[in-house]
matplotlib code that plots the C-alpha trace (Angstrom):
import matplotlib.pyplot as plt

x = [-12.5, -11.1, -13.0, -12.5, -13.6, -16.6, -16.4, -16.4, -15.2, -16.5, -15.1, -16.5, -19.5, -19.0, -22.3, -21.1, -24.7, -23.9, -20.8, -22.2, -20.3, -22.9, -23.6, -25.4, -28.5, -28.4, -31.6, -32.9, -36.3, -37.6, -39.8, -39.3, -40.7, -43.5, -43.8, -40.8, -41.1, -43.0, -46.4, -48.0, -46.7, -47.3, -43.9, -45.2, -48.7, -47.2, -44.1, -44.4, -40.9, -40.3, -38.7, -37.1, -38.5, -41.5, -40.0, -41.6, -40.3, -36.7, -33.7, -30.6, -27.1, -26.1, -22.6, -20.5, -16.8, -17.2, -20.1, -20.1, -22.6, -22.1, -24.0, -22.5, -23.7, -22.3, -22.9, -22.3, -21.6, -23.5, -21.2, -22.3, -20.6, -21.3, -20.4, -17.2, -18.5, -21.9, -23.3, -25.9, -25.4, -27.0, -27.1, -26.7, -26.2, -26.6, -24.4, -25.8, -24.0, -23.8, -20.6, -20.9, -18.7, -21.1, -19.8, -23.1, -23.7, -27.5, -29.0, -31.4, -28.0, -26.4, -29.7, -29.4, -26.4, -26.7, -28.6, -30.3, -30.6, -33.5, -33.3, -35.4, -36.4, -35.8, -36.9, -34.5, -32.3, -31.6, -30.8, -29.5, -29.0, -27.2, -26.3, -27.9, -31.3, -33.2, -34.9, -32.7, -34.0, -34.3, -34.6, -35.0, -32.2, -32.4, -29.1, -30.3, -27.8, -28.2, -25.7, -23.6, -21.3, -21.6, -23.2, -25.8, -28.9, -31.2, -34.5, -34.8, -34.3, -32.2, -31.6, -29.2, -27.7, -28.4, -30.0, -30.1, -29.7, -32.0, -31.2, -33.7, -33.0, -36.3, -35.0, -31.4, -29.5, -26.4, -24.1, -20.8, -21.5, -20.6, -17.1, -16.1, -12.2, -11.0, -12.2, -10.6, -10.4, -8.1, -10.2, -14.1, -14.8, -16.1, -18.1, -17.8, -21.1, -22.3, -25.3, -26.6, -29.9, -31.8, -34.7, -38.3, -40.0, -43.6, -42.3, -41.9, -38.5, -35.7, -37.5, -36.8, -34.0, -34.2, -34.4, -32.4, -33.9, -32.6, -33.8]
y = [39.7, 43.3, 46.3, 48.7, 52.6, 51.0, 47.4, 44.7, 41.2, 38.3, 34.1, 31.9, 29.5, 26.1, 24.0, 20.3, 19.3, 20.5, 18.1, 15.2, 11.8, 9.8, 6.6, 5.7, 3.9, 4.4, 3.3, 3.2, 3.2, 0.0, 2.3, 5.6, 8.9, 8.4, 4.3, 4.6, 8.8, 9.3, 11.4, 11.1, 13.9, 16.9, 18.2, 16.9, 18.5, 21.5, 21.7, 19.0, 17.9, 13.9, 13.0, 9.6, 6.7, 3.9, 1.0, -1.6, 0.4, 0.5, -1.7, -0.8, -0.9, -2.2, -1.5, 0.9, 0.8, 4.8, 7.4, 10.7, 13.4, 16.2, 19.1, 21.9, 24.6, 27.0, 30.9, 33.0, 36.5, 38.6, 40.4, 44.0, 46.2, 49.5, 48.5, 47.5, 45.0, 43.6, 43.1, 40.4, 36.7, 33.9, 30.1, 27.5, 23.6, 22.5, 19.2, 16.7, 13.6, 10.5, 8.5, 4.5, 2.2, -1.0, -4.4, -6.0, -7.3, -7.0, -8.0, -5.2, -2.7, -4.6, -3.8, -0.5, -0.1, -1.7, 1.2, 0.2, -3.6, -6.0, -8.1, -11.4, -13.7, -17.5, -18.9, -17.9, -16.7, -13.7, -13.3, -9.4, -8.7, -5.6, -3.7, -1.1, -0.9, 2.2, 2.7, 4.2, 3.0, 6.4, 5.6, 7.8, 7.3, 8.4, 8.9, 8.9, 9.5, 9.3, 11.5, 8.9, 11.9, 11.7, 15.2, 14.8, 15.4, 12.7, 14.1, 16.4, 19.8, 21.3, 24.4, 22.2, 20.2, 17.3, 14.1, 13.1, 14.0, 12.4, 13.5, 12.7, 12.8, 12.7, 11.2, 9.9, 7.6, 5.7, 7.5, 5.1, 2.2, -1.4, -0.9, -3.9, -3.0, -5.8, -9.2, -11.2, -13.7, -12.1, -9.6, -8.6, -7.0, -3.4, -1.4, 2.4, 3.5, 7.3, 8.6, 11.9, 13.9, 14.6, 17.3, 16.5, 19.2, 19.0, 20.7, 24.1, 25.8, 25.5, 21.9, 20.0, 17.5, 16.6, 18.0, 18.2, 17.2, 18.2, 17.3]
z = [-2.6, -3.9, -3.5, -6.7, -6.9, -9.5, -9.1, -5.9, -6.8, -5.1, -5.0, -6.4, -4.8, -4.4, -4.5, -4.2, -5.5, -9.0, -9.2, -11.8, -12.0, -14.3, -14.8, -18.1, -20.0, -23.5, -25.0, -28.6, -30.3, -31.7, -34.4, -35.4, -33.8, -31.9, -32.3, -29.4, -28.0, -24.6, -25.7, -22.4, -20.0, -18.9, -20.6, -24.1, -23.6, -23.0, -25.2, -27.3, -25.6, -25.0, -22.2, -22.7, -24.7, -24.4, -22.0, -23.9, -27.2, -27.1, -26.3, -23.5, -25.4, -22.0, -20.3, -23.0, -23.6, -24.4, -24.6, -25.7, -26.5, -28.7, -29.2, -32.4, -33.7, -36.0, -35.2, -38.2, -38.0, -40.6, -43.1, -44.9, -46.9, -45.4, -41.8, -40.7, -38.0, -37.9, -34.7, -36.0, -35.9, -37.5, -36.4, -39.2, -39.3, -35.2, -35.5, -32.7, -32.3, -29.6, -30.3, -27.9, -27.6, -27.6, -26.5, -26.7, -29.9, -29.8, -33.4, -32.8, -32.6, -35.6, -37.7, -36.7, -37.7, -41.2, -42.0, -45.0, -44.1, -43.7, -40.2, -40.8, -37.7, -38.3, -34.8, -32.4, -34.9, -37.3, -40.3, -41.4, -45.5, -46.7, -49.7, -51.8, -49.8, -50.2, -46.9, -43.6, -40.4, -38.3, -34.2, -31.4, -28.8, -25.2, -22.5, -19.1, -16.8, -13.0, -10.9, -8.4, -6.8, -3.1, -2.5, -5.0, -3.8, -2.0, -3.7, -6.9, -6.1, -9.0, -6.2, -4.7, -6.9, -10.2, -9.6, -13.3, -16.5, -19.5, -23.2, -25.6, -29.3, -31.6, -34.5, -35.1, -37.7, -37.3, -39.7, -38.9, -40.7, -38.6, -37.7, -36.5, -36.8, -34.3, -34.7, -32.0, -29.6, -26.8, -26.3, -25.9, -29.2, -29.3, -32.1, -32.2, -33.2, -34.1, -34.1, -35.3, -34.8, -38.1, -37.3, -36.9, -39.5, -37.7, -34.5, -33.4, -34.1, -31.0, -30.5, -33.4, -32.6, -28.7, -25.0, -22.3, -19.3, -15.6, -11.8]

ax = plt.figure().add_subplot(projection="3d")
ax.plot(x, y, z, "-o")
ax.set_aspect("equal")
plt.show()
């Protein structure tokens, strides 16, 4: 600490509980919007914010070679003529993107990411056609991530530290294609999938492609 004529510094504080080392569920929606969203909690009653999806509604990608989440936006500063600096800033595109790693070839995740295929059931097995459909299968996707860090805290209380973290995304569409760049037999094959959040035009503005939800 240094003690200035105007100003007193201080250190800084150290809460262990804030420390997050997470491990992972990725989930996606086996229909779109609110076929797979949560609609029955207090949090959606209020804000119209979904925390997670429908257990019985959605698929686990399983364990992940990679994850990633990715949240963009682009702040824009105003330009005028008359005025050499504006002091007024405008937010345009807000890119949101989840990037896995999935070495569980789930047909329901192949489908997925065949975006304008047709998965067909033929007993215990699926068939998957592709090319030049017109319809793109939209999902909500959830990442709930539990915090494993030693000092996090034994019962919610966000005062002293992160229990969990659950990211909902309303509405999302695999934008990668199926790159499956490695087909071998030395090796447990992995697909890099991306995701990105499209906006759900029925809800109120700041609430239109996910939530963030902390305890």
């Amino acid at each position: 600490m240094a003690v200035g004529t105007y100003y007193t510094t201080n250190s800084p504080t150290a809460v262990a509980g804030m420390l997050v080392q997470s491990e992972s569920q990725v989930r996606i929606g086996t229909a779109a919007l609110y076929g797979s969203l949560e609609t029955t909690s207090w949090s959606y009653a209020s804000y119209q914010a979904s925390i997670g999806l429908v257990s019985g509604n959605s698929w686990d990608l399983g364990m992940l070679d990679s994850l990633s989440f990715s949240y963009e936006p682009s702040v824009e500063m105003v330009e005028f003529s008359n005025v050499k600096t504006s002091a007024i800033y405008m937010i345009g595109d807000e890119d949101v993107t989840v990037e896995v790693g999935v070495k569980q070839y789930d047909p329901r995740t192949l489908e997925i990411a065949v975006i304008s295929g047709t998965m067909y059931t033929l007993g215990n097995e699926r068939l998957i056609t592709f090319g030049h459909g017109c319809n793109i299968k939209n999902r909500p996707l959830s990442i709930e991530s539990t915090n494993m860090a030693c000092d996090a805290p034994t019962s919610p209380n966000i005062a002293n530290g992160v229990s969990a973290i659950v990211i909902t995304l309303y509405d999302t569409v695999c934008t990668s294609g199926l790159p499956w760049d490695d087909i071998v037999a030395n090796e447990l094959n992995t697909l890099d999938l991306t995701f990105e959040a499209r906006p759900v035009l029925a809800r109120n503005r700041s609430n239109r492609l996910g939530c963030i939800y902390i305890f």
